[in-house]
C-alpha positions as CSV (number, residue, x, y, z in Angstrom):
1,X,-71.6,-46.5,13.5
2,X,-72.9,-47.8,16.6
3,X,-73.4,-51.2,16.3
4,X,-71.6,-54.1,14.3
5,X,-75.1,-55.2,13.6
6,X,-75.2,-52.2,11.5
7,X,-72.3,-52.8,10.1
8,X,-73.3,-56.2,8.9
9,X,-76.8,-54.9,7.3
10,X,-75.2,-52.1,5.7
11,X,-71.9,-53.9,3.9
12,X,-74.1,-56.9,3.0
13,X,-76.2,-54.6,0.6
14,X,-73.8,-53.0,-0.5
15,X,-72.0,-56.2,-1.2
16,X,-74.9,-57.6,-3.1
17,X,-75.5,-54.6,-4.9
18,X,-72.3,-55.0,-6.5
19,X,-73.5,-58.3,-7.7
20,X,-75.1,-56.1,-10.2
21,X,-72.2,-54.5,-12.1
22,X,-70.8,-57.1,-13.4
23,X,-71.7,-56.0,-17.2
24,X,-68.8,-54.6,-19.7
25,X,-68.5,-50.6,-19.6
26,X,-65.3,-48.2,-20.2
27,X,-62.5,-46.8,-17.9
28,X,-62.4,-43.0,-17.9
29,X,-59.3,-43.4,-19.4
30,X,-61.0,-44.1,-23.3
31,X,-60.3,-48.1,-22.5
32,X,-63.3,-49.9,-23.3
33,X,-64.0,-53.9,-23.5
34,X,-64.9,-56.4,-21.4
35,X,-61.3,-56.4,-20.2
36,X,-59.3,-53.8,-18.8
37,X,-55.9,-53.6,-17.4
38,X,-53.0,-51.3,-16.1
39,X,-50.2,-52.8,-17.3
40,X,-46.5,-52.7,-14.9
41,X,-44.9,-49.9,-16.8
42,X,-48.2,-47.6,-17.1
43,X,-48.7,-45.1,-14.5
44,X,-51.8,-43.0,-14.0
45,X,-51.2,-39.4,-13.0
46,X,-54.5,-38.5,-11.7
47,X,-58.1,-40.7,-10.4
48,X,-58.9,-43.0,-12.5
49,X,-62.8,-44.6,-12.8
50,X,-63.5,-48.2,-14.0
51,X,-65.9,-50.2,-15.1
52,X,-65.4,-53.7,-16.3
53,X,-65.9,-57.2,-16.2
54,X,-61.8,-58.0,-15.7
55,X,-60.0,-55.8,-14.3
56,X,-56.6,-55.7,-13.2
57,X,-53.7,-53.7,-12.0
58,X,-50.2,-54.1,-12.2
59,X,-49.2,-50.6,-12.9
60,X,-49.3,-47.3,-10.4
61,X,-52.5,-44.7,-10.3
62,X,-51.5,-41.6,-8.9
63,X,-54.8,-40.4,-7.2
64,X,-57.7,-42.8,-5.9
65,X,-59.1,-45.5,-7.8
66,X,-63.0,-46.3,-8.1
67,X,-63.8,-49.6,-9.9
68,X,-67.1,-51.9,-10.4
69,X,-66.6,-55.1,-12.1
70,X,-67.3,-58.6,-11.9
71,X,-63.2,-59.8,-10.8
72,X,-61.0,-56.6,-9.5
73,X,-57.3,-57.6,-8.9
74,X,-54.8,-55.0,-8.0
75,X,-51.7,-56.3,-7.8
76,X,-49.9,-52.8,-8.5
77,X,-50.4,-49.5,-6.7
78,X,-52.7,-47.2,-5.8
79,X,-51.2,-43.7,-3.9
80,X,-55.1,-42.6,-2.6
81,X,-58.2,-44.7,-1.8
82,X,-59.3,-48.0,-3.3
83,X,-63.3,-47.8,-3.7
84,X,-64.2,-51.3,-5.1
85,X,-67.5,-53.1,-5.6
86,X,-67.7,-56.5,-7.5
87,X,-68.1,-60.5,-7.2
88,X,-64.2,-61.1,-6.0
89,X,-62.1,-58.4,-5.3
90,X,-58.1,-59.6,-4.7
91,X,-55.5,-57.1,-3.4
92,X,-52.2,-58.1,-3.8
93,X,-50.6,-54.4,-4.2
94,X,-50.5,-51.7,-2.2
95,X,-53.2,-49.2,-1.4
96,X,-51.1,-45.9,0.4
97,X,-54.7,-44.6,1.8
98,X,-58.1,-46.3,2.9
99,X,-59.5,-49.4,0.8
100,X,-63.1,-49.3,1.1
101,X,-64.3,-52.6,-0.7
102,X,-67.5,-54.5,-1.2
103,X,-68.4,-57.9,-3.1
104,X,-69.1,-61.6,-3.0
105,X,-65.2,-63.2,-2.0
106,X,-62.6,-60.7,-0.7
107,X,-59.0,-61.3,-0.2
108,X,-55.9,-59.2,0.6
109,X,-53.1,-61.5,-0.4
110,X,-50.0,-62.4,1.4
111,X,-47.9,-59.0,0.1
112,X,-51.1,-56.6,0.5
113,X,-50.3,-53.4,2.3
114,X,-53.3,-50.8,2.9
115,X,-51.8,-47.7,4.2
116,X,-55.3,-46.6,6.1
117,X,-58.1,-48.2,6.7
118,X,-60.3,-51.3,5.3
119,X,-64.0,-50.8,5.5
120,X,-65.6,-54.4,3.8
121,X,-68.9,-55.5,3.4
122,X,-69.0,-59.6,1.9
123,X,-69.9,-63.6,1.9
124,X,-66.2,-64.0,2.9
125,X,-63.4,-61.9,3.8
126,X,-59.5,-63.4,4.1
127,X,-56.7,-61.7,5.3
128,X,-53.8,-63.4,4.5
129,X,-50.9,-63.9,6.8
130,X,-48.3,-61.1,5.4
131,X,-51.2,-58.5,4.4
132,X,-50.4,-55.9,6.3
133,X,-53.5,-53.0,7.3
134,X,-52.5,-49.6,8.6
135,X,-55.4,-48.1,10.4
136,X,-58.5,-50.0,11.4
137,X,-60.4,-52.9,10.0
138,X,-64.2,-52.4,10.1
139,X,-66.3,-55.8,8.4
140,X,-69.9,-56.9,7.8
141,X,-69.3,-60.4,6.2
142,X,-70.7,-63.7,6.5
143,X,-67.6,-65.4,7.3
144,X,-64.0,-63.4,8.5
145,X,-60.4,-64.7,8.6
146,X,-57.5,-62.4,9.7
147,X,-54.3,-63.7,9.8
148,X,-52.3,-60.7,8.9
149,X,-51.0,-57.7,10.6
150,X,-53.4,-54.5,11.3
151,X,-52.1,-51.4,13.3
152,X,-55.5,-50.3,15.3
153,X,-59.0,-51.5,15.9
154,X,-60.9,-54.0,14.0
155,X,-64.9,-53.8,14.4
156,X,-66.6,-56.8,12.9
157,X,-70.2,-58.0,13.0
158,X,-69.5,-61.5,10.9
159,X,-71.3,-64.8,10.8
160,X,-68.2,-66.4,12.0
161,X,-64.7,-65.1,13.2
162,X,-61.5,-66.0,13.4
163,X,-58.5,-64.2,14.3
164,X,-54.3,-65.3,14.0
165,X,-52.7,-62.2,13.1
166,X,-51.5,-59.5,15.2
167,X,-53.9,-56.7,16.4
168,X,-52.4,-53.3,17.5
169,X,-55.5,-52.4,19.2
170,X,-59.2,-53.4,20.4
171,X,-61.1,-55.7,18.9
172,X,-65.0,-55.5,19.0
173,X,-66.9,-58.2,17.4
174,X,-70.9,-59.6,17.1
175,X,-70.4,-62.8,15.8
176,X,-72.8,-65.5,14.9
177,X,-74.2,-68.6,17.2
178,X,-71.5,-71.3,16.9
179,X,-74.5,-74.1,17.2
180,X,-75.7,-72.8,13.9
181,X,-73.0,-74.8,11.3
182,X,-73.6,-73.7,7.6
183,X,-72.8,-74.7,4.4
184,X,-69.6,-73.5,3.1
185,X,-69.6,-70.3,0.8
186,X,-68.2,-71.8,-2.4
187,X,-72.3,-73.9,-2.7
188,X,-73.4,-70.2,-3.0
189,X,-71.1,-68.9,-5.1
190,X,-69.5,-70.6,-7.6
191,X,-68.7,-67.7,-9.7
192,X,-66.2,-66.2,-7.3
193,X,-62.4,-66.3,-8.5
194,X,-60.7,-67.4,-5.6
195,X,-60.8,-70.4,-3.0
196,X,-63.2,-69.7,-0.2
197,X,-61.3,-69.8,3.3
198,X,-62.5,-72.8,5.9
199,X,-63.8,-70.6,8.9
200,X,-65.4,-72.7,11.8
201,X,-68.2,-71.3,12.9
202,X,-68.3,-68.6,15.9
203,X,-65.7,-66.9,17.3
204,X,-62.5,-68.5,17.1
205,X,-58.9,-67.3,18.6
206,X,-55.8,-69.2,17.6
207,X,-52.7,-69.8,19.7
208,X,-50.4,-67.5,17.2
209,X,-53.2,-64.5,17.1
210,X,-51.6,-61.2,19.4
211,X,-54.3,-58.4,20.5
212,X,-52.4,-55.3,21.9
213,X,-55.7,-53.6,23.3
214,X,-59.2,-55.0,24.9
215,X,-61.0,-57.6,23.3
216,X,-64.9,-57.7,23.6
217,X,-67.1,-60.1,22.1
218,X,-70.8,-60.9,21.6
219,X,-71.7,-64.5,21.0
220,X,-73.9,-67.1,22.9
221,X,-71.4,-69.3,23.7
222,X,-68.3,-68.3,26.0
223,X,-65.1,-68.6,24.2
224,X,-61.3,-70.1,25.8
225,X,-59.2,-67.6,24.9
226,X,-55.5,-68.7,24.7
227,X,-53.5,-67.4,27.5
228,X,-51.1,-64.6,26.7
229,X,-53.2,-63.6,23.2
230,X,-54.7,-60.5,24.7
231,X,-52.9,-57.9,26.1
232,X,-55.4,-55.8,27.8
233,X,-59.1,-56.7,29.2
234,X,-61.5,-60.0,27.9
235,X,-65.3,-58.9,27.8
236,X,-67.9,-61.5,26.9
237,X,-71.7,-60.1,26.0
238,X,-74.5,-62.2,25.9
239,X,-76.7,-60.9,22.8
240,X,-79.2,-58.1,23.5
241,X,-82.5,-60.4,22.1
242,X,-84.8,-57.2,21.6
243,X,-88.4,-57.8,23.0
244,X,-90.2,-57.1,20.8
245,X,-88.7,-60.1,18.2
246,X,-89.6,-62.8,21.1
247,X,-93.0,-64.4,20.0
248,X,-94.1,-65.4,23.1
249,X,-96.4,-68.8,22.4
250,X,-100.3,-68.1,23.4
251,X,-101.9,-69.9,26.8
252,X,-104.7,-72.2,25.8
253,X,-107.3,-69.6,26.9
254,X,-106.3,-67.1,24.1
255,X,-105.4,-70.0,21.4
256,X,-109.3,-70.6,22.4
257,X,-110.4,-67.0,22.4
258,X,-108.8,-66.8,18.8
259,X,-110.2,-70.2,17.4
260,X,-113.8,-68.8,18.7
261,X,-113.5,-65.5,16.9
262,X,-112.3,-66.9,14.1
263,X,-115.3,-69.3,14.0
264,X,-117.6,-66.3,14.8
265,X,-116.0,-64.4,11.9
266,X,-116.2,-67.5,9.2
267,X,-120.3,-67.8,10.1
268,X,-121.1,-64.1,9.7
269,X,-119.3,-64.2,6.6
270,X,-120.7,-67.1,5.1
271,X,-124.4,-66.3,6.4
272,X,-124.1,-62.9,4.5
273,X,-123.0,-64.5,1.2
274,X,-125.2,-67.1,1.5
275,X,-128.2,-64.2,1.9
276,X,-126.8,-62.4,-0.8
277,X,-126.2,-65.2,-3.0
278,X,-130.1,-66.8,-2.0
279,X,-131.3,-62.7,-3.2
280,X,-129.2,-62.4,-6.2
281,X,-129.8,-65.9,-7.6
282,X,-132.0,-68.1,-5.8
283,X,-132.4,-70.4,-8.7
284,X,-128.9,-71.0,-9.1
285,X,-128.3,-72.1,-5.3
286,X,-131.4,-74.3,-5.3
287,X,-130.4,-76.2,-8.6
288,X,-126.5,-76.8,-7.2
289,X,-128.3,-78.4,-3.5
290,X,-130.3,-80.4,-5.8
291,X,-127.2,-81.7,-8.0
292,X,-125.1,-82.3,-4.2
293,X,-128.6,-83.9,-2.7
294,X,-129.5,-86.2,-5.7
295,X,-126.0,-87.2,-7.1
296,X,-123.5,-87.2,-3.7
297,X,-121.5,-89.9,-5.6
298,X,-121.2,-88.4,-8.7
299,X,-120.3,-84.7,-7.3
300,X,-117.3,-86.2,-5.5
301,X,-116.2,-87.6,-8.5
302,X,-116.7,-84.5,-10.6
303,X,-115.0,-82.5,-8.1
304,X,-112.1,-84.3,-8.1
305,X,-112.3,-83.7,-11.9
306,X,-112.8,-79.7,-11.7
307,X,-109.9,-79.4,-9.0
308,X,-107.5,-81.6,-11.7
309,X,-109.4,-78.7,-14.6
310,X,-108.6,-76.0,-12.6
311,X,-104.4,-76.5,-12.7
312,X,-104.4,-77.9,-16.3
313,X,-106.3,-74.7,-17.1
314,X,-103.8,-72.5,-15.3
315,X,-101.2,-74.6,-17.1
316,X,-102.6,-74.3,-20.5
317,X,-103.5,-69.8,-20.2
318,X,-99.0,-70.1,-18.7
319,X,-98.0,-71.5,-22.0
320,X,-100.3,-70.1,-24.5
321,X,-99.3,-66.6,-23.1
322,X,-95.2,-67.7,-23.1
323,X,-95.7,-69.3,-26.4
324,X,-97.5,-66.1,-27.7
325,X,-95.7,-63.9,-26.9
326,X,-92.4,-65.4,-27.9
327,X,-93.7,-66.4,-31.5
328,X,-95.2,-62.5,-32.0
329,X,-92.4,-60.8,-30.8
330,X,-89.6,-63.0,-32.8
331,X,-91.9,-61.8,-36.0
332,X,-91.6,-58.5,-34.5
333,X,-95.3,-58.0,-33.7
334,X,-94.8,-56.6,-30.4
335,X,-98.0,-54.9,-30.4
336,X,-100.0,-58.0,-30.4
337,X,-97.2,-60.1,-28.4
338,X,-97.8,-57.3,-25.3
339,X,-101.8,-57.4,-25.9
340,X,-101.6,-61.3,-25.6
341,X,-99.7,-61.6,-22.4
342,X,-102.0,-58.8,-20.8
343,X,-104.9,-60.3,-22.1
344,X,-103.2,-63.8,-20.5
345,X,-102.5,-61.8,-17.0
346,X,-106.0,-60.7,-16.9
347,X,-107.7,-64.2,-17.4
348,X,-104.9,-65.1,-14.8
349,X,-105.9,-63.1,-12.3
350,X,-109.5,-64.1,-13.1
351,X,-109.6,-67.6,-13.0
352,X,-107.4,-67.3,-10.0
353,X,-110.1,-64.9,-7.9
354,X,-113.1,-66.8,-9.5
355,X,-111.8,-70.4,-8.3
356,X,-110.7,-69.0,-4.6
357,X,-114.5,-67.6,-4.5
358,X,-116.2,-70.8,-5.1
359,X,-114.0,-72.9,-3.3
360,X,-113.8,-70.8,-0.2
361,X,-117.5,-69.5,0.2
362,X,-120.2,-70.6,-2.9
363,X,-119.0,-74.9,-2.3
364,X,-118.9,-74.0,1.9
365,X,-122.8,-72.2,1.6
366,X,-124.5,-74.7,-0.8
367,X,-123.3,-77.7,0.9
368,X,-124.1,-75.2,4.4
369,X,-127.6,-74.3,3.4
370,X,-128.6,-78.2,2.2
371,X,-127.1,-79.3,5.3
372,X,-129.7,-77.4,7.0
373,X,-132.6,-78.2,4.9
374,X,-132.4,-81.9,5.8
375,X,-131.9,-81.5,9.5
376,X,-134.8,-78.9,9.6
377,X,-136.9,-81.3,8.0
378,X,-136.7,-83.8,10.2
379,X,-137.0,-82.2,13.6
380,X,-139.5,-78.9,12.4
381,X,-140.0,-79.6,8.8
382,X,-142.1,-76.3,8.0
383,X,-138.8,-74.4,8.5
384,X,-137.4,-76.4,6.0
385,X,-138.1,-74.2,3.4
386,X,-137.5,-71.0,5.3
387,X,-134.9,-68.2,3.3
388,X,-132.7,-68.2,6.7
389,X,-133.0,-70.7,9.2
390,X,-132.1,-73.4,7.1
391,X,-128.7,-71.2,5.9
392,X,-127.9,-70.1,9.2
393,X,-128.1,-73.8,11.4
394,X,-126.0,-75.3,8.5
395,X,-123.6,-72.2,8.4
396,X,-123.0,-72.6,11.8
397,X,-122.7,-76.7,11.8
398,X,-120.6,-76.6,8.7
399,X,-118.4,-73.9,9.9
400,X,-117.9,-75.6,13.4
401,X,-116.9,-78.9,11.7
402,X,-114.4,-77.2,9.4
403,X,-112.7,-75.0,12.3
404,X,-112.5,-78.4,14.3
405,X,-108.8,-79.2,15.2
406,X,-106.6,-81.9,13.3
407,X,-109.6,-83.2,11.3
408,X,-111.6,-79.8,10.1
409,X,-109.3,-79.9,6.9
410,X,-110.5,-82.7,5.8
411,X,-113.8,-82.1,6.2
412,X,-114.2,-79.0,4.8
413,X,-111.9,-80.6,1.4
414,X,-115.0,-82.8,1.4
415,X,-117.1,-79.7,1.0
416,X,-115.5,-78.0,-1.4
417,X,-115.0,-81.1,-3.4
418,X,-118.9,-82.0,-3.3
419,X,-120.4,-78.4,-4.1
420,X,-117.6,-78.2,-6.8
421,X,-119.2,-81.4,-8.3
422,X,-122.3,-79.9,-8.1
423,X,-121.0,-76.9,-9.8
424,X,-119.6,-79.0,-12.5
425,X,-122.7,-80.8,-13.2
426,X,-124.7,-77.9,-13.5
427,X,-122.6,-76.5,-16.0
428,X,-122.5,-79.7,-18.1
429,X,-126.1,-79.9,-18.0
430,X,-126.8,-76.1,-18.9
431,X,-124.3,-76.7,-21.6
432,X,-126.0,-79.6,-23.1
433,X,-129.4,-77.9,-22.8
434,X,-128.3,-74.9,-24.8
435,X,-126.7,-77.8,-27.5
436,X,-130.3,-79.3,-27.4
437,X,-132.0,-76.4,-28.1
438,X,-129.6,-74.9,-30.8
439,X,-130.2,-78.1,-32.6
């Protein structure tokens, strides 16, 4: 374990990933129910295994104990290791070996005695003035209080610190920016079974703390240590910020260089679709300039209309696939519940990739390509009609105008609202056309 960084990362997952076992299960022992407990007079004579929602124990286990659950209390004894994993772990008993502990809120109590070691990964860890640890103390947590009494080192990489028990040895701790205040823990999790401590944040040292070795710290802010706390050396470390992290902000020459590339990019693209599209269906383009060149007004006001279609139809496709498949699947037709949502997904996915299409290229190219038309026939009007030049000056004038700083949003919205008008007219107007001739 080299760093307390690690340490942090590591326990944190771990502590979260006990999150997950809070579901009813069965001790090893044949005890099954959401609730399982060791009572005072019961004494295990070998491991025992656990898995619970409650647990609890008051009575002795021989060997180690390993238990998930959602609240873990051991108020009795265990003679090997403690290996617990849930939302609040309490220990008010006494562990004779290591306790090696992960969850949400952790708390050795005021009588806790750990014979070895505590490795802890959590939101919030509390040692209580009284608790007693052994061997070292090694914590990834967001927040860490210790105000008991440990025998050797404690390592800690911790969101905030604070220490006013006795240390027998070093301490070595990466602790949080103290700048950086934080709501407390108890907002996050409610759940937990026990008060959440009050740590300030950073690395505090109180008047009553005692460290019999070295103490070295990493924080950005020095700390006043109280005089006649530390036995051996004071270290502070600055944190190592790792160069590569540091985004270093661009000079105007290569925010310019980027902007121009960009721009570059954006015209080739659209001059390609804009070919393709004038190959593919070169009736369909001209008809969409002519809806945006002889009804501006009424293509703004249609687009508005298509943009407002285009969410109430993604609204509509969410609830007819949630209603679906809830009324199929409560008649126990899951065959046709799972073919509805799919089908749902699919049209989805669709609608999604079909209206990202025509707003980001088919509205910027038809509005692009008329654009061009009308300058062209003003200044050299027998290139009006040309397949490319027209497509290519308005490409470039369009794209330019949307790529501008501050104000290109709005102008390219503008686009996209007037060729989806145009859009929207067509469609109405092929639609009644078809009606017309059916009838």
């Amino acid at each position: 374990m080299k760093t307390s960084h690690k340490i942090f990362s590591i326990f944190t997952l771990l502590a979260l990933l006990a999150l997950t076992f809070a579901t009813p299960a069965l001790a090893f022992d044949d005890r099954s129910g959401d609730v399982v407990e060791i009572k005072a007079d019961e004494v295990i004579e070998d491991d025992l295994y656990v898995g619970a929602s409650k647990f609890t124990l008051d009575g002795t286990v021989k060997g180690d104990l390993v238990v998930f659950g959602e609240t873990i209390t051991i108020n009795g004894t265990v003679e090997g290791d403690l290996i617990a994993a849930g939302q609040t772990i309490i220990i008010n008993g006494k562990v004779s070996d290591d306790a090696r502990i992960a969850g949400a809120a952790l708390k050795l109590g005021k009588s806790a005695f750990i014979g070895g070691d505590v490795v802890a990964g959590s939101a919030s860890l509390e040692a209580e003035k009284g608790s007693v640890v052994e061997g070292d103390v090694v914590v990834g947590a967001g927040q860490t209080l210790l105000e008991g009494k440990i025998g050797d080192d404690v390592m800690a990489g911790t969101g905030s610190l604070e220490l006013n028990g006795e240390i027998g040895g070093d301490v070595k701790a990466e602790v949080g920016d103290p700048e950086e205040g934080a709501p407390p823990m108890s907002m996050f999790m409610p759940q937990a079974q026990i008060d959440f401590p009050s740590v300030k944040p950073g690395f505090n040292v109180g008047e009553g703390a005692k460290i019999a070795g070295n103490l070295e710290y990493t924080q950005t802010r020095d700390v006043k240590i109280p005089s006649g706390v530390v036995a051996g050396k004071v270290t502070h470390k600055e944190p190592v910020v790792d160069p590569e992290t540091v985004v270093v902000p661009p000079t105007p020459a290569e925010k310019a260089l980027t902007w121009t590339l960009d721009l570059l990019r954006t015209i080739v693209t659209w001059i390609a679709f804009g070919l393709l599209l004038g190959w593919l269906l070169p009736l369909f383009m001209k008809a969409l300039m002519d809806k945006v060149q002889t009804q501006p007004g009424a293509s703004l006001g249609w687009g508005l209309v298509s943009y407002a279609a285009f969410f109430f139809a993604l609204f509509l496709l969410l609830t007819v696939i949630i209603l679906g498949g809830i009324l199929f699947g409560a008649l126990t037709l899951g065959g046709i519940s799972g073919t509805i949502v799919w089908i749902g997904i699919l049209a989805l996915f669709a609608l999604v990739i079909g209206f990202v299409l025509v707003t980001a290229f088919l509205t910027k190219i038809v509005v692009a390509w008329l654009s061009g038309k009308l300058i062209l026939s003003r200044i050299k009007p027998e290139l009006a009609d040309h397949k490319f030049w027209p497509l290519i000056l308005g490409v470039v004038i369009v794209a330019v105008l949307v790529a501008l700083p501050f104000i290109g949003w709005l102008f390219g919205l503008l686009v996209t609202i007037l060729g989806l008008g145009a859009l929207w007219i067509w469609g109405r107007d092929a639609w009644q056309a078809r009606k017309a001739v059916a009838a």
